[in-house]
PALOVO-950342 format. One record per residue (C-alpha): x, y, z; chain; residue in one letter. Coordinates in nm, 3 decimals, padded with zeros to 5 digits, m for minus. Last residue first. Layout:
> px, py, pz, ch, aa
> X, Y, Z, A, A .
...
# end
This chain:
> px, py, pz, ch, aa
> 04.577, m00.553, 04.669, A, X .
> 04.423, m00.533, 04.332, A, X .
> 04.583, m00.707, 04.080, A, X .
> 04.307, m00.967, 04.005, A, X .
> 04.100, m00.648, 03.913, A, X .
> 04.227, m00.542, 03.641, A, X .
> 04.232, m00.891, 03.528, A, X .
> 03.871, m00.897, 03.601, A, X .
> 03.797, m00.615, 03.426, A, X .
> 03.972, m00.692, 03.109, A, X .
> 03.823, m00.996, 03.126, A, X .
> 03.535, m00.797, 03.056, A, X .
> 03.596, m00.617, 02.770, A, X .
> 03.548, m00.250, 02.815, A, X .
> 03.245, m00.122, 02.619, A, X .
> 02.991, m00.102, 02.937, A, X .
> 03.275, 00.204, 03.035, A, X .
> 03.243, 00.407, 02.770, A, X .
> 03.524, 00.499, 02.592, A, X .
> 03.517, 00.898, 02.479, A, X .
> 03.709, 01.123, 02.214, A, X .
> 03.597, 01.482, 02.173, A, X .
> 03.815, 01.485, 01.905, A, X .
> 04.131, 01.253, 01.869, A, X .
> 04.445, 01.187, 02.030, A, X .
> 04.505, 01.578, 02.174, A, X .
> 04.163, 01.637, 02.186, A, X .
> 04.170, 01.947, 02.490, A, X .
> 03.957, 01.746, 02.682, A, X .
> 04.039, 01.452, 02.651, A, X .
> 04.432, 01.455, 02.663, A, X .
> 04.400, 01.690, 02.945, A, X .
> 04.190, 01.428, 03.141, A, X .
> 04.474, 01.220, 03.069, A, X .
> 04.720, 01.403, 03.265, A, X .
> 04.457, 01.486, 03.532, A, X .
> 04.442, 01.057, 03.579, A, X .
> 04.853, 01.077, 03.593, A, X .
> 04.885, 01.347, 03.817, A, X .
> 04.638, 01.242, 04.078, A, X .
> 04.258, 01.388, 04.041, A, X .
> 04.130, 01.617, 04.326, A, X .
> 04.189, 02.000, 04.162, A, X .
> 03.949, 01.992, 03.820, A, X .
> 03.959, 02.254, 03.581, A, X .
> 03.740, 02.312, 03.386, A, X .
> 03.606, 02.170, 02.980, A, X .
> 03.338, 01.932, 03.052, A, X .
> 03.172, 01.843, 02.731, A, X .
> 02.807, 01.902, 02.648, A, X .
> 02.857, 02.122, 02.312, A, X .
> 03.062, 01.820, 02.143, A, X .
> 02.847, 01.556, 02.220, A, X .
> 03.100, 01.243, 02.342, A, X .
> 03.274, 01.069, 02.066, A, X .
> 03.320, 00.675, 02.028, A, X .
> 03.642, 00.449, 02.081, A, X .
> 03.518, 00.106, 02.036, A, X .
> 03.832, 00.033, 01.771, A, X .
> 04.105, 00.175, 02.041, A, X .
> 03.987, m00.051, 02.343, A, X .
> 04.343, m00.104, 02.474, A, X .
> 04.508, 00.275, 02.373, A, X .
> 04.187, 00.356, 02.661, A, X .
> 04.281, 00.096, 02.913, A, X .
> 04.636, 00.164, 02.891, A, X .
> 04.563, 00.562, 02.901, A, X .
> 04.412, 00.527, 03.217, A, X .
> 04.043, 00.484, 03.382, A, X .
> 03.998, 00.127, 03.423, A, X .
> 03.938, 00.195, 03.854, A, X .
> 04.002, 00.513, 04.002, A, X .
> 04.136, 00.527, 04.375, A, X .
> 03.918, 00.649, 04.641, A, X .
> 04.134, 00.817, 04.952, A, X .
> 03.997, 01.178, 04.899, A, X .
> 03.672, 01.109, 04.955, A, X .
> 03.426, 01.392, 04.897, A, X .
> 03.625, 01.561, 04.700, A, X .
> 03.763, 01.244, 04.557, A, X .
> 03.371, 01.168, 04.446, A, X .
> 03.331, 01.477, 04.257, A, X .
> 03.691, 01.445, 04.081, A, X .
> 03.564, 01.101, 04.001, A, X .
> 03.274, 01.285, 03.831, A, X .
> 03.452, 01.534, 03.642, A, X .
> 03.679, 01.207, 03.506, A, X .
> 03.336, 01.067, 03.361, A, X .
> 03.260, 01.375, 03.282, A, X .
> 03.574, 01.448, 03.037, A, X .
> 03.566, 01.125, 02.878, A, X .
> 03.666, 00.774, 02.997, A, X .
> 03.388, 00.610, 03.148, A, X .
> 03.353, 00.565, 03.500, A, X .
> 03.510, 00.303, 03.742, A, X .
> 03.555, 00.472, 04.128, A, X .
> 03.724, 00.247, 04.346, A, X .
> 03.733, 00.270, 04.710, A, X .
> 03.881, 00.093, 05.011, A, X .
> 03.707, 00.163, 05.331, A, X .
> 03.719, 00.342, 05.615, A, X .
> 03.571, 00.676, 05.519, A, X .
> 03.214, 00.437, 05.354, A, X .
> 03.091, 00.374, 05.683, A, X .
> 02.970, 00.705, 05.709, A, X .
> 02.754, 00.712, 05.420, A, X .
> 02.625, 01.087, 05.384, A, X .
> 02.939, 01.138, 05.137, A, X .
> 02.748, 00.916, 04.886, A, X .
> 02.539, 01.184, 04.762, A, X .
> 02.854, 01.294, 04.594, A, X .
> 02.795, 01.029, 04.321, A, X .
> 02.425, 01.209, 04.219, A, X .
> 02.656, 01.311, 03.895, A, X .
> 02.619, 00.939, 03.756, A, X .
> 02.434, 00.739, 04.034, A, X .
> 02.410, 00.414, 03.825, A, X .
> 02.634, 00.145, 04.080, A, X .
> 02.746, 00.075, 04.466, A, X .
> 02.948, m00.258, 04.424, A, X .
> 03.008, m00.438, 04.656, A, X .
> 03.279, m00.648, 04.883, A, X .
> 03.441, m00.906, 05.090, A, X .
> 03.594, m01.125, 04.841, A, X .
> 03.511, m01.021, 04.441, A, X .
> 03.260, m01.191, 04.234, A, X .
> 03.213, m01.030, 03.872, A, X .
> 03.018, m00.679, 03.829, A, X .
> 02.770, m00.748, 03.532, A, X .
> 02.486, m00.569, 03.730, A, X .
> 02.716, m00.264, 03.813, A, X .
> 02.830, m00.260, 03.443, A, X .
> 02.472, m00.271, 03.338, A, X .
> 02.439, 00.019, 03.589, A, X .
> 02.672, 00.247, 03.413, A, X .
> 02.907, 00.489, 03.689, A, X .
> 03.096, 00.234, 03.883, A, X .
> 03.136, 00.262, 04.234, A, X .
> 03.326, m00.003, 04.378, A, X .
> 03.371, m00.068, 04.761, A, X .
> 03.593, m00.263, 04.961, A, X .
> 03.609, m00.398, 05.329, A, X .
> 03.238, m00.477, 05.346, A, X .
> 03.028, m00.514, 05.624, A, X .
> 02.705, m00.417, 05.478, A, X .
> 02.724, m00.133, 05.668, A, X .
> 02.312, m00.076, 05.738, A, X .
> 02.281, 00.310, 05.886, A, X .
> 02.357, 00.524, 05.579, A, X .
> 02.188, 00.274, 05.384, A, X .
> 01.841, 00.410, 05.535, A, X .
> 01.945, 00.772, 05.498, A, X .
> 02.035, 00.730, 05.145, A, X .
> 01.698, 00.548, 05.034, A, X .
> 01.755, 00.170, 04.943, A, X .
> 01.796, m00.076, 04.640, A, X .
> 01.897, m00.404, 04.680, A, X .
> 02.078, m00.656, 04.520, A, X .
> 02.261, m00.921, 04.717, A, X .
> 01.912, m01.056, 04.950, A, X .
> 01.965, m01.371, 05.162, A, X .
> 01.880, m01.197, 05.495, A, X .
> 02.191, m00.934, 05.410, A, X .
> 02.450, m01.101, 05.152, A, X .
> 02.779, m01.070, 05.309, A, X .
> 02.905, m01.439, 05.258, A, X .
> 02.759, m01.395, 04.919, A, X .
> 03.057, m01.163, 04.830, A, X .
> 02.967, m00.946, 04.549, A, X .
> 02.675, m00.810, 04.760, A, X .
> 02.484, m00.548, 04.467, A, X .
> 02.365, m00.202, 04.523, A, X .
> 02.171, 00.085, 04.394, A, X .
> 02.117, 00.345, 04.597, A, X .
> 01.811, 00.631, 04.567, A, X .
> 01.765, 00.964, 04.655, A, X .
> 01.470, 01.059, 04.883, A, X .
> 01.207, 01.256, 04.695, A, X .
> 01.249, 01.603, 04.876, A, X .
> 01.057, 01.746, 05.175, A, X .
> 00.940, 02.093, 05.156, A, X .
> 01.151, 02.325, 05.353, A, X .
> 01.135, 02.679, 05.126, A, X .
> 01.447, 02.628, 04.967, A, X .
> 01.444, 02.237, 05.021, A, X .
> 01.098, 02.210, 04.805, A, X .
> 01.297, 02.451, 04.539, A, X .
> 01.600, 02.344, 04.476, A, X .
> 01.572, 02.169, 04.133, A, X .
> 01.382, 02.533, 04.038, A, X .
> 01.679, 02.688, 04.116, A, X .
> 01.876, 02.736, 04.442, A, X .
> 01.942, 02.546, 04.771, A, X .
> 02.171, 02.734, 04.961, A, X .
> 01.911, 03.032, 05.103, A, X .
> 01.751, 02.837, 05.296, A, X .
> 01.437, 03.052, 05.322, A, X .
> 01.185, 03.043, 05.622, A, X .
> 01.444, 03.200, 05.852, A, X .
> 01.496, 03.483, 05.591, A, X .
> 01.170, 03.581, 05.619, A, X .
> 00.906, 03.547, 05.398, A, X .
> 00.750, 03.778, 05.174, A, X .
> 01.013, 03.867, 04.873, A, X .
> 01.177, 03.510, 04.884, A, X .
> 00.815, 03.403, 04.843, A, X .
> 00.778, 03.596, 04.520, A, X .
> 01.030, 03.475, 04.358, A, X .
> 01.035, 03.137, 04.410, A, X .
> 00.696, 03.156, 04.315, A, X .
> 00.763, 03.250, 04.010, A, X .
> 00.996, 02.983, 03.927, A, X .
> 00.787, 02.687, 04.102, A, X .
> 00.512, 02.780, 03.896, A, X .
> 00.442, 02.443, 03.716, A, X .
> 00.489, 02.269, 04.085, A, X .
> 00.292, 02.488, 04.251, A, X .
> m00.028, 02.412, 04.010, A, X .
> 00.064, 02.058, 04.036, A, X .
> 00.010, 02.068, 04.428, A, X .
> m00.380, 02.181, 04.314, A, X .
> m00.486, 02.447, 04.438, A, X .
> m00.845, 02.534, 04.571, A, X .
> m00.824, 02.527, 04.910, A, X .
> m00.413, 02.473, 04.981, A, X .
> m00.350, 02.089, 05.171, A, X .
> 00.002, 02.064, 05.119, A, X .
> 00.092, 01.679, 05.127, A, X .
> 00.181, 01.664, 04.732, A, X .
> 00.443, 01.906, 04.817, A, X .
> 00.594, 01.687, 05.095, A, X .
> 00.622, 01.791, 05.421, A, X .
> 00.864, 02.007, 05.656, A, X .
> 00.624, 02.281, 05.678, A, X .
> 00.946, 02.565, 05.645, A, X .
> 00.716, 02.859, 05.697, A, X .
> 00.319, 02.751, 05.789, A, X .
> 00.115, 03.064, 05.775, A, X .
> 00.344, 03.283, 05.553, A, X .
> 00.374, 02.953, 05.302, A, X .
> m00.018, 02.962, 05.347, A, X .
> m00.032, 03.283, 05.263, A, X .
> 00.186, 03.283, 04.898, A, X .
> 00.027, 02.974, 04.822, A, X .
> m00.300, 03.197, 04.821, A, X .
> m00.122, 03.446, 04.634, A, X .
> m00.074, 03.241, 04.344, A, X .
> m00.401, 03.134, 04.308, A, X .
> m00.483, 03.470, 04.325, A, X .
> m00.269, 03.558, 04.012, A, X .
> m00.430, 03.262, 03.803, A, X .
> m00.539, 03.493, 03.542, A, X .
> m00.295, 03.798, 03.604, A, X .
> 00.034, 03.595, 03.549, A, X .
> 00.105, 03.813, 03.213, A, X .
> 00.018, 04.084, 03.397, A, X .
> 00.264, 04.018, 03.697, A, X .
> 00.565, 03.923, 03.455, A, X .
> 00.462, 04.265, 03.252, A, X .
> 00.471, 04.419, 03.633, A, X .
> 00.854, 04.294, 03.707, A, X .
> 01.081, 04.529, 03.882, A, X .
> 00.795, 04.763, 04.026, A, X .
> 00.597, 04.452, 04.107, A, X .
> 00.889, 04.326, 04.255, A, X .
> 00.969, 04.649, 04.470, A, X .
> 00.627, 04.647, 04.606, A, X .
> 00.584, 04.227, 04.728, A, X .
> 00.654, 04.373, 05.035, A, X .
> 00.296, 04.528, 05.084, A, X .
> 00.146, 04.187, 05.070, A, X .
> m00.216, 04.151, 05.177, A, X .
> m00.337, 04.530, 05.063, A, X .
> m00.029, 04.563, 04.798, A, X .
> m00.185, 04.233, 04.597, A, X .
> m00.519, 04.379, 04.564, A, X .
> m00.379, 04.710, 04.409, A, X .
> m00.119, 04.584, 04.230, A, X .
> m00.381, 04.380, 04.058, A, X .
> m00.644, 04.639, 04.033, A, X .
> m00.376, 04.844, 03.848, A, X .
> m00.238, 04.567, 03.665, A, X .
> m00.580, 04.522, 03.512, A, X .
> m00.600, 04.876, 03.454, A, X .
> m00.313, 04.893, 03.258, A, X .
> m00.412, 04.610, 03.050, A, X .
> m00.772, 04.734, 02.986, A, X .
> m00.599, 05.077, 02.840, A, X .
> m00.320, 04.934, 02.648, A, X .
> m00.423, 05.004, 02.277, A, X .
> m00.071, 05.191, 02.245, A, X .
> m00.220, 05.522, 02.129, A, X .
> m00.479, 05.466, 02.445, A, X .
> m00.227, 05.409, 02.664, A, X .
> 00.034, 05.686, 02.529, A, X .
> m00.235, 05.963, 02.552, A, X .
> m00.364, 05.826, 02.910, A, X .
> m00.038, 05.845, 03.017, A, X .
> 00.001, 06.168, 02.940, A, X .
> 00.204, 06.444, 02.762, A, X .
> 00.339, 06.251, 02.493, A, X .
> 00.611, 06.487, 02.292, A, X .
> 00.747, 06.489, 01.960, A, X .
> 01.000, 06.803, 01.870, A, X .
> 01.078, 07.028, 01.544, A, X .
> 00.829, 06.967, 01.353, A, X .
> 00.796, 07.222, 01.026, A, X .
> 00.646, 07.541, 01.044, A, X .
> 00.689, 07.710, 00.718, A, X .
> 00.834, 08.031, 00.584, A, X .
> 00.962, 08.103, 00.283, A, X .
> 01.121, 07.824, 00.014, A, X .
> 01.382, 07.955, m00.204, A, X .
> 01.576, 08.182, 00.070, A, X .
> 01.409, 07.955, 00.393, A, X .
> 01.268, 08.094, 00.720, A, X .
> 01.158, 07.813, 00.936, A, X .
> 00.891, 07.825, 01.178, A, X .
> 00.904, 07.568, 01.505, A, X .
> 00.646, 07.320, 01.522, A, X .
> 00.585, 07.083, 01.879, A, X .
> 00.382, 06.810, 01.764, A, X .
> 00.220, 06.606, 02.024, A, X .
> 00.162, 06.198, 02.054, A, X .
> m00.085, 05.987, 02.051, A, X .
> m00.441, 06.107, 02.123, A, X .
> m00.743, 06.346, 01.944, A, X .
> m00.676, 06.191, 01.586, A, X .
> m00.532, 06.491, 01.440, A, X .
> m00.389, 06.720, 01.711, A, X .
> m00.320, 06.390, 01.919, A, X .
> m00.096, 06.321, 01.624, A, X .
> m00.111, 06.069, 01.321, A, X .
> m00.200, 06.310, 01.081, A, X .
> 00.051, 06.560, 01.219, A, X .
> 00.348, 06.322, 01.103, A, X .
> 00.224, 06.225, 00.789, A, X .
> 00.168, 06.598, 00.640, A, X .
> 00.509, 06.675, 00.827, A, X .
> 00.631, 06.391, 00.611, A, X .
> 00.455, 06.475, 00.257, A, X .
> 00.546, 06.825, 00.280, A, X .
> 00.955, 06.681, 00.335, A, X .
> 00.911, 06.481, 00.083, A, X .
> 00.791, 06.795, m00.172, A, X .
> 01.065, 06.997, m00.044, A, X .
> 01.348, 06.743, m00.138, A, X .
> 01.614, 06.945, m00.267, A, X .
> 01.548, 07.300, m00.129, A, X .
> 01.419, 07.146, 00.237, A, X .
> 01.623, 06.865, 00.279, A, X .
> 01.948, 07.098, 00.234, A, X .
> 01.818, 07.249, 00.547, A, X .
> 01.790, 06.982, 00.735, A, X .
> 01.517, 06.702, 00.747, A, X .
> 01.417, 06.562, 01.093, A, X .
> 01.548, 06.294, 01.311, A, X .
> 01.307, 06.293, 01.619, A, X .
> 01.340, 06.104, 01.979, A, X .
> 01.029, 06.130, 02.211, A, X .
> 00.961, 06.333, 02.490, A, X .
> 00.770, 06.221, 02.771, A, X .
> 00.517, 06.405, 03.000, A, X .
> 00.460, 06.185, 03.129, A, X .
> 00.733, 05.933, 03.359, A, X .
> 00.566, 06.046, 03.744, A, X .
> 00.764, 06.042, 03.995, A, X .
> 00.591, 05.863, 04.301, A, X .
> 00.608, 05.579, 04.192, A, X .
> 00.395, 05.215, 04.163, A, X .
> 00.176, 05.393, 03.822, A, X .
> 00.538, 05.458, 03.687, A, X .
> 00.583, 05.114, 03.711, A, X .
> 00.320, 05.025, 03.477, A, X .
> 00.430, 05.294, 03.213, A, X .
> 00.809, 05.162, 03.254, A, X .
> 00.732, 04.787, 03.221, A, X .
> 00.997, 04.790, 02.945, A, X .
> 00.770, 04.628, 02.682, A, X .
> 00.572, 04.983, 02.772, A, X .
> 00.819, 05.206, 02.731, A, X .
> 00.972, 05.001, 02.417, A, X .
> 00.603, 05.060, 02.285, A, X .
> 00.668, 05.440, 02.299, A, X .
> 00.943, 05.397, 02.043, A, X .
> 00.747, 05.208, 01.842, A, X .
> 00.497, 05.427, 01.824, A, X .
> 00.735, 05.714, 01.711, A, X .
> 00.915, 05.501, 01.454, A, X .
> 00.537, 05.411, 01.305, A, X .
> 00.449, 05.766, 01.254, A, X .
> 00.780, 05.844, 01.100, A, X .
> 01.127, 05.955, 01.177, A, X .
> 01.339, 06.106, 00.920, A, X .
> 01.580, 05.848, 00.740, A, X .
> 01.486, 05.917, 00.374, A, X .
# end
């Protein structure tokens, strides 16, 4: 028996409400009740085969309707005229007629009002936060505890657009900087609906993107370095560690640079005349393009040998398009056969990348689309090192 029940009709009203369509309704100026609801009913065969079932539904039905229980949903009856059976109004339609019906059938009374006064205190200080109320009211209800706290952020953002301080700096009565930074998603939200598009660069994206979104100041990323030359060591010191903007003005005087991707491999880095090695900034490699004095010098990328180590490189060639790549080829990889390990298949990097030469993109190929075995990897820290330094000994 497939005719719609009781329960089906709640549930179908609940979809209204998991929608946000009662609360929005309460935003517009259309109103969504009265509503009718879908029915599958029994047909005519039904009725000479199955008359007792049928009794038992339309019994069912009106027991659970505002008829019955004084809310819910209507009954609309229509009288059939049957050979065997006579005449008897059976259901023919469902209908809600008000919101106050489908509230108090849901059990949704206190949380309609509560978005109500919500809306309602939000709309006074922010009347162009409208449309995302309307888009997202369950998000606002579920946010309804704290929701002043949010709107306080909200004003002093309004107040003091693009502050150009850290987020631990803001001084907000009453929050707590850890409070913005848990609800750096919503708020996101919300102040790209009140501030103007000066106050929002609209590059920086995602919750990672936030402070420099709205013009917070960002924890300054970090360089590792070592001196391989001690004739360039700076006041005595060969391994230091410095903000970007800082290294961007100190050229160690080097004419050649390596970049390798592990930092034990950076720390293991033999000697080498007039240079450094730059080391551990995996993805962050393109953070490197704010060193001038890198453009005139002689680069070598070393990463592992697996599909990110050669998306990286393609990252740092974009950014450099002179760098060569350092122990990443096919003789290094047939070398080191019996360390070969396997990178996790569902975190691969599968593109297409456009800055690698022919022969590097020829065994990116390889890698990625496990032509030797699969998702086969050598990680850099497993090359031998004399290995390295004869690679090495042949640079020019």
């Amino acid at each position: 028996m497939n005719w719609t029940s009781p329960a089906d009709l709640k549930q179908q009203m609940d979809k209204y409400w998991q929608r946000g369509d009662i609360l929005r309704a309460r935003l517009d100026s259309e109103p969504l009740f009265p509503l009718t609801l879908r029915l599958r009913k029994p047909g005519a065969r039904d009725l000479t085969e199955r008359f007792a079932d049928v009794a038992d539904w339309v019994r069912a039905l009106r027991q659970g309707s505002v008829e019955h229980k004084g809310f819910g949903y209507r009954v609309h009856w229509r009288r059939h005229r049957h050979r065997v059976q006579g005449a008897n109004d059976l259901p023919d339609a469902i209908s809600v007629d008000s919101e106050e019906d489908a509230l108090r059938w849901l059990g949704r009374r206190s949380d309609a009002a509560r978005f109500t006064r919500l809306a309602e205190h939000t709309l006074t200080t922010f009347p162009a936060l409208r449309d995302w109320l309307r888009q997202r009211p369950l998000r606002a209800l579920e946010h309804e505890p704290h929701w002043d706290d949010l709107l306080a952020v909200l004003a002093w953002f309004q107040a003091h657009p693009r502050p150009g301080v850290y987020l631990r700096e803001l001084d907000i009565p009453g929050i707590h900087t850890k409070f913005i930074e848990t609800h750096r998603g919503l708020l996101a939200e919300l102040l790209d609906a009140v501030l103007p598009a000066a106050a929002i660069d609209p590059r920086a994206t995602g919750v990672r993107g936030f402070n420099r979104r709205y013009g917070l100041l960002d924890k300054p990323p970090l360089v590792r370095l070592r001196v391989l030359d001690e004739r360039l060591a700076i006041q005595g010191l060969t391994d230091l560690t410095l903000p970007v903007e800082q290294l961007a003005r100190l050229d160690p005087g080097a004419d050649t640079v390596f970049i390798t991707e592990n930092e034990i491999n950076g720390l293991a880095f033999p000697p080498f005349s007039n240079a450094l090695v730059i080391f551990g900034l995996g993805y962050r490699v393109e953070s490197l393009c704010r060193l001038p004095w890198l453009t005139d010098k002689r680069l070598y990328y070393w990463g592992d040998i697996d599909t990110h180590g050669f998306a990286i490189l393609d990252r740092f060639r974009r950014a450099f398009p002179h760098a060569h790549s350092l122990l990443m080829d096919q003789a290094t990889l047939e070398a080191h056969r019996p360390v070969w390990g396997r990178e996790a298949a569902d975190k691969r990097f599968t593109g297409t990348l456009d800055h690698l030469s022919d022969t590097e993109n020829a065994l990116f190929a390889t890698l990625r689309d496990d032509r030797l075995a699969a998702a086969l990897r050598l990680e850099q820290e497993h090359i031998a090192q004399r290995w390295l330094r004869q690679a090495l000994g042949t640079l020019p």
